[in-house]
N, C-alpha and C positions, 0 to 999 in steps of 0.2 A: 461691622454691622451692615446688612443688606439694605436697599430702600424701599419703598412700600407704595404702592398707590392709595392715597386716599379718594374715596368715594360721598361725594356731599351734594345736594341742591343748593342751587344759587339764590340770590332773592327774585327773581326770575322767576322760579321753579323749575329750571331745567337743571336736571342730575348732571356733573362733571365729574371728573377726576383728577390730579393732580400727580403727578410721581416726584417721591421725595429720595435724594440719596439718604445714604447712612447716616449723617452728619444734619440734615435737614433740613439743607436747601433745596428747595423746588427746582426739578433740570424740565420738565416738561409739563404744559396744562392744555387741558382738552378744549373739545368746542363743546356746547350744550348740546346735550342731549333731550328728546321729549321725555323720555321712558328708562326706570334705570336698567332693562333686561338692556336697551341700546348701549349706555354708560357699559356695563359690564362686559358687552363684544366689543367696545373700543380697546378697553382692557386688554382683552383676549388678543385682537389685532395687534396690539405693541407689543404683546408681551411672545407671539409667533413670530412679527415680520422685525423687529428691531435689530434682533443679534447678527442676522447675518446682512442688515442694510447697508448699503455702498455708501460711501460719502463720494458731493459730487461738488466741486466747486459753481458756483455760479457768479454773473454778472449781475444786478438787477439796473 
């Protein structure tokens, strides 16, 4: 089974999202949004720039 992003407002009120694998644990959660047309270009962002993203090690 594929995973899904869900799309909800916080008690905040700012719209997030969430992507869930198949199995339905949470691999990734957004930052608040004001507006959900933003929440759904965040979407949009992962779901163009993820598949080909480099992994990069880092130091912090």
């Amino acid at each position: 089974m594929a995973g899904k992003f869900e799309l909800y407002t916080d008690k905040g009120g700012d719209w997030r999202f969430r992507l869930k694998a198949g199995n339905g644990e949470v691999i990734a959660t957004s930052q608040g949004y004001s507006s959900k047309a933003s929440a759904l270009n965040g979407i949009d962002s992962v779901r163009r720039n993820a598949a080909d993203a480099e992994v990069v090690e880092v130091d912090d």
